[in-house]
KOLLUMMAR-389012 format. One line per field, with one value per residue: x, y, z of N, C-alpha, C in turn; residue in three letters. Coordinates in steps of 0.2 Angstrom, whole numbers. Layout:
! residues N
n.east X|...
n.north Y|...
n.up Z|...
ca.east X|...
ca.north Y|...
ca.up Z|...
c.east X|...
c.north Y|...
c.up Z|...
rest ala|...
***
This chain:
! residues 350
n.east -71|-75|-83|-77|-88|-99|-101|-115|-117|-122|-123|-118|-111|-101|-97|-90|-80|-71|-67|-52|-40|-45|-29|-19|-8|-2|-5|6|9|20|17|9|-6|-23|-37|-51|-63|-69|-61|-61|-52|-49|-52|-70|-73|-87|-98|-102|-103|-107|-99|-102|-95|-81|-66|-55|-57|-55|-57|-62|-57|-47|-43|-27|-15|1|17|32|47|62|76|91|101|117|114|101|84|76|63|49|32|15|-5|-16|-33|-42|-39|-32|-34|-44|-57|-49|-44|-55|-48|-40|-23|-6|6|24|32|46|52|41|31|17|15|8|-14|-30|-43|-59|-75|-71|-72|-79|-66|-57|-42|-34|-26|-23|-21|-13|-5|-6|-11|-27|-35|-51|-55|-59|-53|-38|-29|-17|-1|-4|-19|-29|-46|-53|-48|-29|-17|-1|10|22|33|29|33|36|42|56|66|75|82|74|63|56|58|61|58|56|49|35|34|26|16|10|8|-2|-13|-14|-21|-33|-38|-51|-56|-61|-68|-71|-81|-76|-86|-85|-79|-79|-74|-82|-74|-68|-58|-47|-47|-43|-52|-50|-51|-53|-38|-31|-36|-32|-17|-15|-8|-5|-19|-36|-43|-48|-40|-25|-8|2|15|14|6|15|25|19|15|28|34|27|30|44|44|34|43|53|48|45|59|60|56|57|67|57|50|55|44|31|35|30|19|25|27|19|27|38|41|47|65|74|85|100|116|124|136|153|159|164|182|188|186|199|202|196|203|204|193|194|194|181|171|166|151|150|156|147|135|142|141|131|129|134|129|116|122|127|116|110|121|117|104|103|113|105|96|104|106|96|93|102|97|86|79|73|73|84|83|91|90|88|100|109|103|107|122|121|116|128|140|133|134|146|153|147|152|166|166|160|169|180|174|172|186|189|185|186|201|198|194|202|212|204|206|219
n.north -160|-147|-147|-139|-127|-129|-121|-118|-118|-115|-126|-121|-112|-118|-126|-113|-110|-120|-119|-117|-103|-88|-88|-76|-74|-78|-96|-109|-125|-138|-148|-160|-156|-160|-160|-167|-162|-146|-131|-116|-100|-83|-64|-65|-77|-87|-92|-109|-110|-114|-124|-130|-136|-136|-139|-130|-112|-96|-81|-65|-48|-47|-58|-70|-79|-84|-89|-91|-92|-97|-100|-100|-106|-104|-108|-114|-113|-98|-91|-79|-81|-77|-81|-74|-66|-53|-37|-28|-14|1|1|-7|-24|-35|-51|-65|-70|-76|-70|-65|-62|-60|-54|-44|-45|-50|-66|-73|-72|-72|-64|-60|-66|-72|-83|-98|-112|-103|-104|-118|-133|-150|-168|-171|-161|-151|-135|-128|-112|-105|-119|-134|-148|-146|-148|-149|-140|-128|-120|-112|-107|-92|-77|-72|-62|-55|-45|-43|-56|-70|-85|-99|-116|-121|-132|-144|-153|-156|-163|-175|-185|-177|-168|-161|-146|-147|-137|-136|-142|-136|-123|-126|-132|-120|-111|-115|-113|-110|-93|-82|-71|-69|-70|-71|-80|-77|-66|-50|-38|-41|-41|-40|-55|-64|-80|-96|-110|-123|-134|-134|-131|-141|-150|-147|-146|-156|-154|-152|-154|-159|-151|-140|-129|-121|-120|-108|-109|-118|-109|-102|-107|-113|-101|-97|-105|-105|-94|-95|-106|-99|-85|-94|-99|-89|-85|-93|-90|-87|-72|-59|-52|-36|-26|-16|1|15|28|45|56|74|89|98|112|127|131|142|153|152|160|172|167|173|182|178|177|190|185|182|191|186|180|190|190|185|198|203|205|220|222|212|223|232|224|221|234|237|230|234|247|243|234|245|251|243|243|253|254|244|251|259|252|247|258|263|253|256|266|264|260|254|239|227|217|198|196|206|211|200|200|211|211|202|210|219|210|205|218|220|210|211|223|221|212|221|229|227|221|235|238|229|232|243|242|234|243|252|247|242|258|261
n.up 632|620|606|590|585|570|553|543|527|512|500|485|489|496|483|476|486|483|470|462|462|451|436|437|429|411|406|407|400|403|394|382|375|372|367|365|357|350|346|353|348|355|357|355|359|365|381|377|364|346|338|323|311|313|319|325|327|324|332|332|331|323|314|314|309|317|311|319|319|325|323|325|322|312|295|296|293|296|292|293|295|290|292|284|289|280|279|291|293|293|279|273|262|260|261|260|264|261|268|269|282|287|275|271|263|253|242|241|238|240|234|241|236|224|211|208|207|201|207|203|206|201|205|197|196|185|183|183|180|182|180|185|180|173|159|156|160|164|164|155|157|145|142|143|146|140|147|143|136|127|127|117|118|108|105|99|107|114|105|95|80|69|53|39|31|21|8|-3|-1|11|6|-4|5|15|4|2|16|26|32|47|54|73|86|104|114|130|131|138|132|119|109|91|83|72|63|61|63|75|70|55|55|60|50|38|40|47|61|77|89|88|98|100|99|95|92|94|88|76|69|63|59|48|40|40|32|19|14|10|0|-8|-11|-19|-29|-36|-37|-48|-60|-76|-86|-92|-109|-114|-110|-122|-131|-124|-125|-132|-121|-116|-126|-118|-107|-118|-115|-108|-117|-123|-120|-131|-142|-147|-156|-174|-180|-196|-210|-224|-238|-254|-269|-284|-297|-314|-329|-336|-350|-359|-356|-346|-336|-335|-331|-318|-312|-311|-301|-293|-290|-284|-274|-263|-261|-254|-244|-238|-232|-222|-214|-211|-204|-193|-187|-182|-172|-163|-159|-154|-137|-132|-133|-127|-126|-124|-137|-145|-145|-151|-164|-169|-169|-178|-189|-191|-193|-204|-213|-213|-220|-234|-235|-235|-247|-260|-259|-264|-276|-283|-283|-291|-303|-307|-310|-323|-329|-333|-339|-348|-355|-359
ca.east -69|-81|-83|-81|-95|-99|-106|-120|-116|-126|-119|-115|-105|-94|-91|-88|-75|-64|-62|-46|-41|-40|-23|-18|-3|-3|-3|12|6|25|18|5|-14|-26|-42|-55|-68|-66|-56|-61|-46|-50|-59|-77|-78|-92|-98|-108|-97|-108|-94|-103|-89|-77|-62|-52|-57|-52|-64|-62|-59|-42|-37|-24|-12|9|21|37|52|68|80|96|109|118|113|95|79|72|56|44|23|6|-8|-23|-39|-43|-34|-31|-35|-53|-59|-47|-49|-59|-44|-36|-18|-1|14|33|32|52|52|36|26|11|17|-1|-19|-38|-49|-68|-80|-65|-75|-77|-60|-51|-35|-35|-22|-26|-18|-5|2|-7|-14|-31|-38|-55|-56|-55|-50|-34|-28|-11|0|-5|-25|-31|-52|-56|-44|-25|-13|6|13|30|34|27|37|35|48|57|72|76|84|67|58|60|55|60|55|59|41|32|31|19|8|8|4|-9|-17|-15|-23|-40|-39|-56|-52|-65|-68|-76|-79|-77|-91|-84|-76|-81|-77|-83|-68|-65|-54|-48|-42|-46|-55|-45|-52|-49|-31|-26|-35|-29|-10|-11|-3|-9|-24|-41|-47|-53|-34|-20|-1|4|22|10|3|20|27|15|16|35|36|25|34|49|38|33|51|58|42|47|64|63|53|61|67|51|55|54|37|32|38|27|16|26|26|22|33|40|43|54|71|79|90|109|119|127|143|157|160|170|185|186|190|202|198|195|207|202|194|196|193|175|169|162|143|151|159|140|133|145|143|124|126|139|125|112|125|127|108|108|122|112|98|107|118|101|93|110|108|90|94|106|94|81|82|67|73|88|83|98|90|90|105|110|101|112|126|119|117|135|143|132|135|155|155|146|157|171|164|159|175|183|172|175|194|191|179|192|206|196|192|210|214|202|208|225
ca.north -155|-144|-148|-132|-127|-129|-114|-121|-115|-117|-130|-117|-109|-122|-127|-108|-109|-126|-118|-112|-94|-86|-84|-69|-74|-84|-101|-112|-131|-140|-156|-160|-154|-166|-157|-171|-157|-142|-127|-107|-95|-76|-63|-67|-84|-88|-102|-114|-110|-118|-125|-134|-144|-133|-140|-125|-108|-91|-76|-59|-44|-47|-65|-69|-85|-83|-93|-88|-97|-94|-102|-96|-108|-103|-112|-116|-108|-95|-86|-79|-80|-76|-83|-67|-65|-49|-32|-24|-5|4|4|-12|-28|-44|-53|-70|-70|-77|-66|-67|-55|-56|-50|-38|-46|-55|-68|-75|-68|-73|-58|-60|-66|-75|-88|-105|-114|-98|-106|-127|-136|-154|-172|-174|-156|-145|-129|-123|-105|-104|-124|-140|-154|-145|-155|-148|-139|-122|-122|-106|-103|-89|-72|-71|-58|-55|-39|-43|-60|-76|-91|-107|-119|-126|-134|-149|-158|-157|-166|-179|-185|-168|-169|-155|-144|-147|-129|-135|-145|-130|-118|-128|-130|-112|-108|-116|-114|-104|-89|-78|-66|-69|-64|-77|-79|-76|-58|-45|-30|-41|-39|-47|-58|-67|-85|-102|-116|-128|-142|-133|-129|-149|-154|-145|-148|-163|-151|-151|-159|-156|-150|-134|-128|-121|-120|-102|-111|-120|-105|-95|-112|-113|-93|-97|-112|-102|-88|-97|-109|-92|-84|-101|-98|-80|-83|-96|-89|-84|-65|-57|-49|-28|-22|-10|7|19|34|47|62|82|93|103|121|128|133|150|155|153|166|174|167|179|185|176|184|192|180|184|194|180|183|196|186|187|203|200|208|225|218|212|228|235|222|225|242|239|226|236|251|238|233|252|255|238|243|259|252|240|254|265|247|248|264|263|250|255|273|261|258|247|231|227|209|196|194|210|209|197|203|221|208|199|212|222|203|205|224|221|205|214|228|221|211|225|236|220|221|238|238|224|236|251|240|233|252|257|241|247|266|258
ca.up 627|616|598|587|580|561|551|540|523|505|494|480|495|496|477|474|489|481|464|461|461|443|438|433|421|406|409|402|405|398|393|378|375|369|365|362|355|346|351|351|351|351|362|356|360|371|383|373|357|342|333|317|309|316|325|326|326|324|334|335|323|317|315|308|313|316|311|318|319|331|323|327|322|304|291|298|289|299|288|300|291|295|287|288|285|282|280|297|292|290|270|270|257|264|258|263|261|264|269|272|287|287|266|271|257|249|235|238|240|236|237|243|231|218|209|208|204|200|204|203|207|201|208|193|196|183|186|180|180|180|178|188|175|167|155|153|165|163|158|157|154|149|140|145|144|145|145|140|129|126|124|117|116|100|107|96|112|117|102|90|73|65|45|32|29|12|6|-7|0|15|2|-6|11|17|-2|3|24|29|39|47|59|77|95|109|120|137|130|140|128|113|103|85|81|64|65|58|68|77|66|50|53|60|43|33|40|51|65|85|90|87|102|99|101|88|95|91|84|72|65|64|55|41|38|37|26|12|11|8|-6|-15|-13|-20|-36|-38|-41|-55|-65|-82|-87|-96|-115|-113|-114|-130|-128|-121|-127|-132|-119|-120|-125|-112|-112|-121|-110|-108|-124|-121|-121|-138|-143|-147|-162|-177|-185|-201|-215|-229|-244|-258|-276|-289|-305|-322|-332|-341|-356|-356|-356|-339|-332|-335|-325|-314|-309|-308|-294|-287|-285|-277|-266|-261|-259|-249|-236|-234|-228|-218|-212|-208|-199|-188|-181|-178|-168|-159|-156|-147|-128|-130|-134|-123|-123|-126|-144|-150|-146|-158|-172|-171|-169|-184|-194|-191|-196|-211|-215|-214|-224|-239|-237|-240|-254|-263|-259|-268|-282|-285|-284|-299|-308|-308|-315|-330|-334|-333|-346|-357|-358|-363
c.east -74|-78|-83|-87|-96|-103|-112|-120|-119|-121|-116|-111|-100|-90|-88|-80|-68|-64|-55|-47|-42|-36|-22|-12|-4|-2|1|11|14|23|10|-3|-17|-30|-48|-63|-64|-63|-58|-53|-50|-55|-65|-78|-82|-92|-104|-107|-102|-103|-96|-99|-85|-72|-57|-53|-54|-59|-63|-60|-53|-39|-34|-18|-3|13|31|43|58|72|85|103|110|116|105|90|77|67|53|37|19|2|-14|-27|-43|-38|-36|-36|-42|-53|-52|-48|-52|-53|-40|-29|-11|5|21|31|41|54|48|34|23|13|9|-7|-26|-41|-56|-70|-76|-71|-74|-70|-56|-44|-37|-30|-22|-20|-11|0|-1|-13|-21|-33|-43|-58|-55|-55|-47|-31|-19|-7|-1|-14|-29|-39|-55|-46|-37|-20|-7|8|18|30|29|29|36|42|51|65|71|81|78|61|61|54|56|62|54|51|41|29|25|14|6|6|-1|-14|-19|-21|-30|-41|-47|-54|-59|-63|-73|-76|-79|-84|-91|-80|-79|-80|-78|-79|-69|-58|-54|-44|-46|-48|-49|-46|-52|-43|-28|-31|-34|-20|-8|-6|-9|-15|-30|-44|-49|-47|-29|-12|1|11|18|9|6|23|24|15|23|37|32|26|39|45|38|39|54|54|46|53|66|60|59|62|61|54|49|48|37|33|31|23|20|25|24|27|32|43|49|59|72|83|97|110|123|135|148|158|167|175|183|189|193|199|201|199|201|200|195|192|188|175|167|154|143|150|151|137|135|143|134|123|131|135|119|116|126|122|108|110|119|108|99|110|111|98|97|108|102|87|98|104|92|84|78|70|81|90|91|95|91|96|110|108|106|118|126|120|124|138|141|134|141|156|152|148|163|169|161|165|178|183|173|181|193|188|183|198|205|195|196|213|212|202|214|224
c.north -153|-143|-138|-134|-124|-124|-118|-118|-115|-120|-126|-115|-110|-124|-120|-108|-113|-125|-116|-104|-94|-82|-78|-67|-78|-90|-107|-118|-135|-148|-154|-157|-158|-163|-162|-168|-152|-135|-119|-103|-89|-73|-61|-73|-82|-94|-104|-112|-114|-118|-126|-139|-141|-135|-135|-119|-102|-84|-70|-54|-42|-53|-66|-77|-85|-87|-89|-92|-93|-99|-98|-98|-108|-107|-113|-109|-104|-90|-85|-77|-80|-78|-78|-65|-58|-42|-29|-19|-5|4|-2|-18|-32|-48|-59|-71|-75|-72|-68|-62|-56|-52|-43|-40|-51|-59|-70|-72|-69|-67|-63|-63|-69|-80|-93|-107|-108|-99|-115|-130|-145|-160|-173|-169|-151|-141|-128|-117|-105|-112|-128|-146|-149|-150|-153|-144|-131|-123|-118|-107|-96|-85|-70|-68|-59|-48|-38|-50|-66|-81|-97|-109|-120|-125|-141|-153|-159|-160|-170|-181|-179|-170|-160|-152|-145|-143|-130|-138|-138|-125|-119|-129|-124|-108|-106|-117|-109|-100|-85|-75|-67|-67|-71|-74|-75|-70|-53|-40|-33|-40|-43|-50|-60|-73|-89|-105|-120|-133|-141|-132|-137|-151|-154|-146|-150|-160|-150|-156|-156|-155|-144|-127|-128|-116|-115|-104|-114|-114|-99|-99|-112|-107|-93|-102|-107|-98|-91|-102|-102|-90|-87|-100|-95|-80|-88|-95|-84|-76|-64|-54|-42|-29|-17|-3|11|26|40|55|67|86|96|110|122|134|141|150|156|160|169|174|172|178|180|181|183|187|184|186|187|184|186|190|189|192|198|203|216|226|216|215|230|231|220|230|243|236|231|246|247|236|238|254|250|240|250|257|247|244|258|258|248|253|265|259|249|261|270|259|255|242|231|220|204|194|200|210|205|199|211|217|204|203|217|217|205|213|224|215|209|220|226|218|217|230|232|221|229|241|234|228|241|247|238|240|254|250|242|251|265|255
c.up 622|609|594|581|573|558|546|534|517|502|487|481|492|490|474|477|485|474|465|460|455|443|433|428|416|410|405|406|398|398|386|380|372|371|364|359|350|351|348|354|348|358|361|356|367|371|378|365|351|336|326|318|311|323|329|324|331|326|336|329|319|320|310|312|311|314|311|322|321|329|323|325|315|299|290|293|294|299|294|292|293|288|290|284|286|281|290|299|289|282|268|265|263|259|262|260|265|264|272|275|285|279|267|265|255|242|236|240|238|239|237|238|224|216|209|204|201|202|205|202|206|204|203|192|190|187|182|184|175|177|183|186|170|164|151|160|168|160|160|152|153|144|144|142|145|142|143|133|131|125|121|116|111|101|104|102|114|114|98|85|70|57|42|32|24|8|2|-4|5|13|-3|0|13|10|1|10|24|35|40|54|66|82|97|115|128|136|134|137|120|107|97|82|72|66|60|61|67|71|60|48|53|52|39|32|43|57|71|84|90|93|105|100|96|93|92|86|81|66|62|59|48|38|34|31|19|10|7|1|-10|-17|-19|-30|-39|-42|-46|-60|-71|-83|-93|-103|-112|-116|-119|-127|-125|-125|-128|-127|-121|-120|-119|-115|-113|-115|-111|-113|-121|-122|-127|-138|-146|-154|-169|-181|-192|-207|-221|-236|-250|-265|-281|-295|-310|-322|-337|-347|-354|-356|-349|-334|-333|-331|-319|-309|-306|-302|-291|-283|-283|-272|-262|-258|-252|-243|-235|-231|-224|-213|-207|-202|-192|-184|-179|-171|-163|-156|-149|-140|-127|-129|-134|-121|-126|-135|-149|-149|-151|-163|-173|-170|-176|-191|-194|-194|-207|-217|-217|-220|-235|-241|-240|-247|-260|-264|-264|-275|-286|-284|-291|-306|-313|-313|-322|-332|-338|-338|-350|-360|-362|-369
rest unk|unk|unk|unk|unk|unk|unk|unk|unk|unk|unk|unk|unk|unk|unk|unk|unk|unk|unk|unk|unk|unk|unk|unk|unk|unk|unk|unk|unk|unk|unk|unk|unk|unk|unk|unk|unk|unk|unk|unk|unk|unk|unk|unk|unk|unk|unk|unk|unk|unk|unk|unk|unk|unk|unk|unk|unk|unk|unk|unk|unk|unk|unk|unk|unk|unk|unk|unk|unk|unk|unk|unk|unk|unk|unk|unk|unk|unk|unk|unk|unk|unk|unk|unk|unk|unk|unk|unk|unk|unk|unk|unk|unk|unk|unk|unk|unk|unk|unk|unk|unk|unk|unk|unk|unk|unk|unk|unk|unk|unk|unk|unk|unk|unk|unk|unk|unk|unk|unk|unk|unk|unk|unk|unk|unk|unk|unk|unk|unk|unk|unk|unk|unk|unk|unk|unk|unk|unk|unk|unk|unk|unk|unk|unk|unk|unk|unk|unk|unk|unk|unk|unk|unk|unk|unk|unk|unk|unk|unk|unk|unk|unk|unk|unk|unk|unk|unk|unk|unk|unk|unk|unk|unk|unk|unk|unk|unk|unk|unk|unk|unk|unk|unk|unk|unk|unk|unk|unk|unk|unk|unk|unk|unk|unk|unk|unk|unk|unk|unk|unk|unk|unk|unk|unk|unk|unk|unk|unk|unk|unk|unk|unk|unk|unk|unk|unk|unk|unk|unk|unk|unk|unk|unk|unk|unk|unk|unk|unk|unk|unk|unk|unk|unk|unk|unk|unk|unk|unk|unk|unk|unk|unk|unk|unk|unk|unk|unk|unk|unk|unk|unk|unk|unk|unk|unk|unk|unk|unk|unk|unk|unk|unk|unk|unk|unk|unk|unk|unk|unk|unk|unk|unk|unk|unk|unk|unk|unk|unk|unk|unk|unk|unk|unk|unk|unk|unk|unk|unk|unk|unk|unk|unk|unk|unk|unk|unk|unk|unk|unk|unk|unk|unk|unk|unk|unk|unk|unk|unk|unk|unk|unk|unk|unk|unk|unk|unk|unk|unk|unk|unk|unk|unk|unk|unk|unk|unk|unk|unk|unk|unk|unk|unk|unk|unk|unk|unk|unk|unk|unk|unk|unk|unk|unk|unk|unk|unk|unk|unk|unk|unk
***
């Protein structure tokens, strides 16, 4: 019986023929992976990968690593998140972020170029910004804003030894505090400030710690203790005695002239006297033609001004009110006097 006959092949041949196929689906291997090297995922790894120190990379031009959770039974957490470096989209940041994909949002995010310690998280749980030894829980270096409030605490469940302030000594303190005006070094628009040095406010009032550091409730206390202090002055002081009167003012101009009261009546004719002598009855009769001459010229004053249409004012007024009073009042006296004049004549004819 005849052997078949062997083809004669290259040894490349052969190892090329006992690869396996390449498969063309994913491949699902359901039992562990043990890597003993490092591992490229992405479509720019290449063969001969120079890792560095790299046990796990990420390669190609948008990585980004998923975390997505299929829980389904009530109760159970089921957030989905991606941790991604890089925006996506053209004119994107260079930015490393975490996202809640189920929320659609970034609570965290380091841009590019952030600088040394810009957040710092140290082993006992505080946080510096801009530091890595904070010394408190919050330790910001370096100008920090809040666009709403500020809080400090001052809950008396939450401290002890609490002692009464000593307005006087705080307002003796405060008297001689040095205050001035300065920039801080690491300002960027140079601003001025006004304060006092950490180390002059604790020596002054044994308040916070000297460590270059003044506790805004420190500085709002000592304000408020010395108000009250002054207050407290202010109102014991004794009532002063009135000061001396004052320089007498200038007069002021003189007002507008009232208006003309009305007219009095006429008063009663006054009794007839005794009959004189006739030495009398002659001095008599001679005032009795000066009083005739007078109301003439009284009489002629009157009508002159009663002609005029010049003077209209409320004073001429009065005066032609004045003198009518006066023209009637020495009328009748006069008419009086001779009715008495007549009688003694007519007594002496008898």
């Amino acid at each position: 019986m005849r052997r078949p006959r062997l083809l004669a092949l290259p040894v490349t041949t052969l190892a090329l023929l006992a690869l396996p196929a390449v498969a063309a689906a994913d491949a699902v291997v359901p039992d562990d992976q043990i890597v003993q090297g490092s591992a490229c995922v992405g479509l720019d790894c290449v063969d001969n990968e120079s890792f560095g120190f790299d046990t796990l990379r990420l390669k190609e031009n948008n990585t980004q690593i998923g975390f997505d959770d299929t829980s389904s039974t009530p109760g159970f957490p089921a957030n989905d998140w991606h941790l991604i470096a890089n925006d996506s989209s053209s004119g994107g940041r260079n930015v490393f972020k975490l996202e809640d994909t189920t929320a659609g949002q970034v609570p965290f995010a380091v841009m590019a170029g952030a600088g040394t310690n810009a957040l710092f998280v140290g082993a006992t749980g505080n946080t510096g910004l801009g530091t890595d030894s904070p010394a408190s829980k919050l330790d910001v270096r370096g100008t920090a804003r809040a666009s709403e409030s500020l809080l400090q605490g001052a809950d008396p469940a939450k401290a002890t030894g609490a002692t009464a302030a000593d307005g006087q000594a705080l307002l003796a303190g405060l008297r001689t505090l040095p205050l001035t005006t300065q920039r801080y070094t690491s300002d960027a628009g140079n601003l001025l400030h006004l304060w006092p040095t950490a180390h002059d406010f604790t020596a002054a009032f044994g308040l916070g710690a000297d460590d270059g550091t003044i506790a805004p409730g420190d500085m709002a206390g000592v304000a408020l203790a010395a108000v009250q202090e002054l207050d407290a002055r202010v109102s014991a002081l004794p009532g002063g005695t009135p000061g001396a009167a004052g320089a007498k003012g200038d007069t002021g101009a003189k007002g507008d002239a009232g208006a003309t009261g009305a007219q009095g009546e006429v008063g009663a004719a006054g009794a007839a006297g005794a009959a004189g002598t006739t030495a009398s009855t002659a001095v008599l009769l001679k005032r009795v033609k000066a009083l005739e001459h007078a109301n003439e010229r009284l009489t002629t004053r009157l009508t002159v001004l009663r002609r005029s249409g010049k003077r209209t004012t409320a004073r001429a007024s009065a005066r032609v009110k004045v003198v009518e009073r006066r023209s009637s009042a020495r009328y009748r006296k006069l008419a009086s006097r001779v009715a008495a004049l007549e009688r003694l004549a007519e007594d002496a004819a008898k």
